[in-house]
mmCIF file of the C-alpha atoms, coordinates in Angstrom:
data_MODEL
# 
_entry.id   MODEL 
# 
loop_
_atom_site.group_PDB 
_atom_site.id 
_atom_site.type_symbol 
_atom_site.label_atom_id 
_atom_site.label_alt_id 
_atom_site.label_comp_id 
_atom_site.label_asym_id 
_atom_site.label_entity_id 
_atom_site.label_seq_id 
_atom_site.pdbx_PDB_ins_code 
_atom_site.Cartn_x 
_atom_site.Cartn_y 
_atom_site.Cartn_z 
_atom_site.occupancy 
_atom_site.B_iso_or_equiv 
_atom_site.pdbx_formal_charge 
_atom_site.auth_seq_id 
_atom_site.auth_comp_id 
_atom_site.auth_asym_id 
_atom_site.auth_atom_id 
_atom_site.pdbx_PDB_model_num 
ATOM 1  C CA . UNK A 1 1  ? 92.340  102.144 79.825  1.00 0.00 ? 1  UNK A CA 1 
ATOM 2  C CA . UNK A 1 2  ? 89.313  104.153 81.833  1.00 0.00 ? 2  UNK A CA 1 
ATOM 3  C CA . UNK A 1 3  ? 86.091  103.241 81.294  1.00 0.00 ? 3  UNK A CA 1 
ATOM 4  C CA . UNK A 1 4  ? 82.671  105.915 80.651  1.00 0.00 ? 4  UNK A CA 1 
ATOM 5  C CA . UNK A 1 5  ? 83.397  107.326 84.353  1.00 0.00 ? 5  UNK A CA 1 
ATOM 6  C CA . UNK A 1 6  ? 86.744  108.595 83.570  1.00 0.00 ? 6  UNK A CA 1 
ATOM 7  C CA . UNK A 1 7  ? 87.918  105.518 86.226  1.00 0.00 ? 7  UNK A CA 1 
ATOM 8  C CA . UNK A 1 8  ? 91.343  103.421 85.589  1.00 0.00 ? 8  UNK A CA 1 
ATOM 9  C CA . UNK A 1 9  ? 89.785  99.003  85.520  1.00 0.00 ? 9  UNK A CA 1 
ATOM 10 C CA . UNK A 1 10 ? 91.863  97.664  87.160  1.00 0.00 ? 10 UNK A CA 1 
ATOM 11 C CA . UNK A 1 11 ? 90.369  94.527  87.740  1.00 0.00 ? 11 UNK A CA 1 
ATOM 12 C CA . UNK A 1 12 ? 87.552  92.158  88.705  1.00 0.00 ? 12 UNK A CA 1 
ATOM 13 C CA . UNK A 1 13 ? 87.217  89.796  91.901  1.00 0.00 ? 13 UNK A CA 1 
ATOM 14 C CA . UNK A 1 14 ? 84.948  86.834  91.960  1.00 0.00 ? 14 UNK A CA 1 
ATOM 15 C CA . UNK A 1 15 ? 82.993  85.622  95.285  1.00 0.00 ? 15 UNK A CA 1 
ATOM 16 C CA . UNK A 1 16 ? 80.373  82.938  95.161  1.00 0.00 ? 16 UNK A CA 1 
ATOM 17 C CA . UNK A 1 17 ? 77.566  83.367  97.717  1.00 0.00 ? 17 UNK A CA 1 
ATOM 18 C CA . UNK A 1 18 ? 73.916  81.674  97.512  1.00 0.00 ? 18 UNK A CA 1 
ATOM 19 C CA . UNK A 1 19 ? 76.075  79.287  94.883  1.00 0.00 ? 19 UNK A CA 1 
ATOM 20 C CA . UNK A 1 20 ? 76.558  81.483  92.583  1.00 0.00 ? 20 UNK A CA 1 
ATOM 21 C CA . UNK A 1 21 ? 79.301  83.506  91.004  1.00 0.00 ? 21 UNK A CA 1 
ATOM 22 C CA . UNK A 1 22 ? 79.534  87.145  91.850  1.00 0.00 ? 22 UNK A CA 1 
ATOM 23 C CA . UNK A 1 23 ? 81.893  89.680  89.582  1.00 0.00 ? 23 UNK A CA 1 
ATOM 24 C CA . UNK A 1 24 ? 82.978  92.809  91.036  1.00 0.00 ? 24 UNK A CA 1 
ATOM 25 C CA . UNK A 1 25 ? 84.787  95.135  88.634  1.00 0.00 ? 25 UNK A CA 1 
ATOM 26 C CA . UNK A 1 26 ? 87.802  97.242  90.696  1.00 0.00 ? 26 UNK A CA 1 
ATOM 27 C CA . UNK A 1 27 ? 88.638  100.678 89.425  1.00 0.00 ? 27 UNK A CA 1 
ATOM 28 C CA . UNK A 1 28 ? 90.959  103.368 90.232  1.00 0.00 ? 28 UNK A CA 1 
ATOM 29 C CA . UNK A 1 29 ? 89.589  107.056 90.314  1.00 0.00 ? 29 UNK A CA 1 
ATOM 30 C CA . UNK A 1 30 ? 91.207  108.867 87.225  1.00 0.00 ? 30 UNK A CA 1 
ATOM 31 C CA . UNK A 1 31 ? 91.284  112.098 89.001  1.00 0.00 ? 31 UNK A CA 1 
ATOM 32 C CA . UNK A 1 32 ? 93.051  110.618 92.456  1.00 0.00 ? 32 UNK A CA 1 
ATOM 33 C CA . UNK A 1 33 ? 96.110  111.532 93.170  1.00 0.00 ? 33 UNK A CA 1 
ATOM 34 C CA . UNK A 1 34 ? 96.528  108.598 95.058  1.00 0.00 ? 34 UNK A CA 1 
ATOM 35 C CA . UNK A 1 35 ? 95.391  106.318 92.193  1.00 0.00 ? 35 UNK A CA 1 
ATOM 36 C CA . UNK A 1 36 ? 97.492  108.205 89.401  1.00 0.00 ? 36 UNK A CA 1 
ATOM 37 C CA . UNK A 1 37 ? 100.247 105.382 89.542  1.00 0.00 ? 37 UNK A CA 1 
ATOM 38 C CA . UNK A 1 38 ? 97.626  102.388 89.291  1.00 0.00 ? 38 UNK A CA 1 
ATOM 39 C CA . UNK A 1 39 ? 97.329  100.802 85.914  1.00 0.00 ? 39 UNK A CA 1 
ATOM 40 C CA . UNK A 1 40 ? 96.831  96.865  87.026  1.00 0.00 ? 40 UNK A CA 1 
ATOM 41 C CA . UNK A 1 41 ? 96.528  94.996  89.879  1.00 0.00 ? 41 UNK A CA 1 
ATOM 42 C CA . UNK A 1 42 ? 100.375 94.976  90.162  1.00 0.00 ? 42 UNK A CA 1 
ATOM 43 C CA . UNK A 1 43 ? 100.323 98.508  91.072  1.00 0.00 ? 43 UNK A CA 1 
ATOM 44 C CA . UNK A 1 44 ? 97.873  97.760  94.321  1.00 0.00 ? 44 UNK A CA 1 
ATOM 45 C CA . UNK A 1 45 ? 99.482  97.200  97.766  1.00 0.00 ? 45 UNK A CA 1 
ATOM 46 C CA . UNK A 1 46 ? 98.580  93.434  98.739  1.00 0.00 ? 46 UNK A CA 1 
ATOM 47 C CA . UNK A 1 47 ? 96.913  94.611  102.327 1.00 0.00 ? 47 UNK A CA 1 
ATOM 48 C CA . UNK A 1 48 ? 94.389  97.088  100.439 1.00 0.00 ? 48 UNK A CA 1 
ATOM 49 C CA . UNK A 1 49 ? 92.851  94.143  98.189  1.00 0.00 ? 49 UNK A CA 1 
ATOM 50 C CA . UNK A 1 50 ? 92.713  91.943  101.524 1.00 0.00 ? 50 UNK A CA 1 
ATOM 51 C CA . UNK A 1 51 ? 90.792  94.690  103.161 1.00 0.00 ? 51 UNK A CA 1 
ATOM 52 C CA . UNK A 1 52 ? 88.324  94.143  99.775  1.00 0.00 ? 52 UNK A CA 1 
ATOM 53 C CA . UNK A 1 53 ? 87.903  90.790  99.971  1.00 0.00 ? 53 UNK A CA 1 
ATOM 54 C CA . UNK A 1 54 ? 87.530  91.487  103.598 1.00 0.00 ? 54 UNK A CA 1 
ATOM 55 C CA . UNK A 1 55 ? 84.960  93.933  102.855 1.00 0.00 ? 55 UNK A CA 1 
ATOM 56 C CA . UNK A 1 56 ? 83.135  92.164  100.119 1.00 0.00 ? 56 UNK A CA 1 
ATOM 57 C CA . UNK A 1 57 ? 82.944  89.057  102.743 1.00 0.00 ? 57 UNK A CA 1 
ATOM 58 C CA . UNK A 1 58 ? 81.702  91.143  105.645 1.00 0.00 ? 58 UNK A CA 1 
ATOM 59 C CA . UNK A 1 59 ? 79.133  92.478  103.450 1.00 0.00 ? 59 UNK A CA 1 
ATOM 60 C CA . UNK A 1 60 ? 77.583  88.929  102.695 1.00 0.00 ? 60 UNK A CA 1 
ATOM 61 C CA . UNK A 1 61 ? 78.098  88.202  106.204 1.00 0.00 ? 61 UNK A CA 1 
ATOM 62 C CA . UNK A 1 62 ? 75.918  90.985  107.742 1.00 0.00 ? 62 UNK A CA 1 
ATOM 63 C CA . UNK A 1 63 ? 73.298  89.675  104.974 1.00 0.00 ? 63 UNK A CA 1 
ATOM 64 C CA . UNK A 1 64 ? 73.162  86.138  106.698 1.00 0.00 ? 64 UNK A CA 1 
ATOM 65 C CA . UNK A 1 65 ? 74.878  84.307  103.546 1.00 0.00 ? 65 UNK A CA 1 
ATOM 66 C CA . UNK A 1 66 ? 78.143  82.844  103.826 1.00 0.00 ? 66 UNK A CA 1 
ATOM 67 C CA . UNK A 1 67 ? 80.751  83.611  100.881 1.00 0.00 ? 67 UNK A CA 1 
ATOM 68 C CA . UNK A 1 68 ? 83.807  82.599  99.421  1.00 0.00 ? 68 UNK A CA 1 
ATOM 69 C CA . UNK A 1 69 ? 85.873  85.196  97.728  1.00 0.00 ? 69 UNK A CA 1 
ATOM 70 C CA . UNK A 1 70 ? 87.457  83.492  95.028  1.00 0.00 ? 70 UNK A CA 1 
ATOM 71 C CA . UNK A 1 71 ? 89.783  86.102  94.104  1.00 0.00 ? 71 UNK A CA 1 
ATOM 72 C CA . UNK A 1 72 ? 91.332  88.534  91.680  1.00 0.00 ? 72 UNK A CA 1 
ATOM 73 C CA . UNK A 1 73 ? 91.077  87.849  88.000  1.00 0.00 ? 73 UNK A CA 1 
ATOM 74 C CA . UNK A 1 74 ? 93.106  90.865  85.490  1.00 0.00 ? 74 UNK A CA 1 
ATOM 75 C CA . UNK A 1 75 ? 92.132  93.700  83.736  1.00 0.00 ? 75 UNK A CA 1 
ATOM 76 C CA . UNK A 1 76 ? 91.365  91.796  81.412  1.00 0.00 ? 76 UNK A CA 1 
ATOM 77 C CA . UNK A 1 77 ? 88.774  89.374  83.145  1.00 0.00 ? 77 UNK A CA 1 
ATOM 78 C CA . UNK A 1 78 ? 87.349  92.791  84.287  1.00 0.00 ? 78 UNK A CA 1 
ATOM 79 C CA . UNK A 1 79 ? 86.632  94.098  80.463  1.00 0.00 ? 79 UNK A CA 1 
ATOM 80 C CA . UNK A 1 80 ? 85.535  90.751  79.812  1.00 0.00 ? 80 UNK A CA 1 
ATOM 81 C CA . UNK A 1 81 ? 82.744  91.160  82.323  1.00 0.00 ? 81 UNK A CA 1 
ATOM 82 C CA . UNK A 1 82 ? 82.098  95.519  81.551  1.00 0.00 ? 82 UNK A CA 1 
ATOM 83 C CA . UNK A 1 83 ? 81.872  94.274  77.548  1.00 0.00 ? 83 UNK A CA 1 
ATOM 84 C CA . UNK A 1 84 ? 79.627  91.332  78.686  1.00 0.00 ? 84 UNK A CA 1 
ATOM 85 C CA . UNK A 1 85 ? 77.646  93.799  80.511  1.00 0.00 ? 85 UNK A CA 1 
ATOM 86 C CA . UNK A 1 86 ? 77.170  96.343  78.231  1.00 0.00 ? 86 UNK A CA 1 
ATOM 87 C CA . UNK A 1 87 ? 75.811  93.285  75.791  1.00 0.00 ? 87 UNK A CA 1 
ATOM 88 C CA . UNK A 1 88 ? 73.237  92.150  78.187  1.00 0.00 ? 88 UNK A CA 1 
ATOM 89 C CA . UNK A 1 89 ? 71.880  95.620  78.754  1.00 0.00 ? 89 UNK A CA 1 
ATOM 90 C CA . UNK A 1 90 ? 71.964  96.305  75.335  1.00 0.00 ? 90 UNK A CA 1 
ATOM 91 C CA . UNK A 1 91 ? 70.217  93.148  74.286  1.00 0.00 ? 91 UNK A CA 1 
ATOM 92 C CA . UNK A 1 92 ? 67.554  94.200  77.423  1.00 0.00 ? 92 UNK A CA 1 
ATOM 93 C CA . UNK A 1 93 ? 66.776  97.363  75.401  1.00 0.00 ? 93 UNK A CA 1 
ATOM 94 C CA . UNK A 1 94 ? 66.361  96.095  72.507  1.00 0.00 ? 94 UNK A CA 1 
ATOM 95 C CA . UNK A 1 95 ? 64.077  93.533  74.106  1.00 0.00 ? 95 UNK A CA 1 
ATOM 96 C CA . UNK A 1 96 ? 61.780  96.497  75.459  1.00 0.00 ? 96 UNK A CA 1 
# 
């Protein structure tokens, strides 16, 4: 299922740094040739998420804060966190 973009979720990985949970959602580019195959995590070679996590780590790193990536949760943990998302923003509007 692709989300407003026009991207594939694919799914969400979790890192905690400062002590508390970070969610990343992970999409495929619809219009990718390279990504027209990828419909879950399943469908990702297992080097290309290490070189995420890798990345996501680094990132913190550079930043002075030590991280631990927790790891990959589903497509569905990854609408879980777009629907919760679109809640809180919507709630902040409403707010305003």
């Amino acid at each position: 299922m692709t989300d407003a973009r026009g991207s594939e979720v694919v799914d969400v990985v979790e890192e905690i740094p400062r002590g508390s949970l970070n969610k990343y959602e992970y999409d495929a580019a619809a219009s990718d040739p390279h990504f027209t195959e990828v419909k879950d995590i399943v469908d990702i070679a297992p080097h290309r998420l290490r070189e995420i996590e890798t990345f996501l780590a680094t990132y913190e790193i550079l930043q002075g804060v030590e991280t631990q990536v927790v790891g990959w949760r589903g497509v569905e943990a990854a609408w879980g966190v777009i629907r919760s998302c679109r809640q809180a923003a919507k709630g902040s509007k409403e707010a305003m």
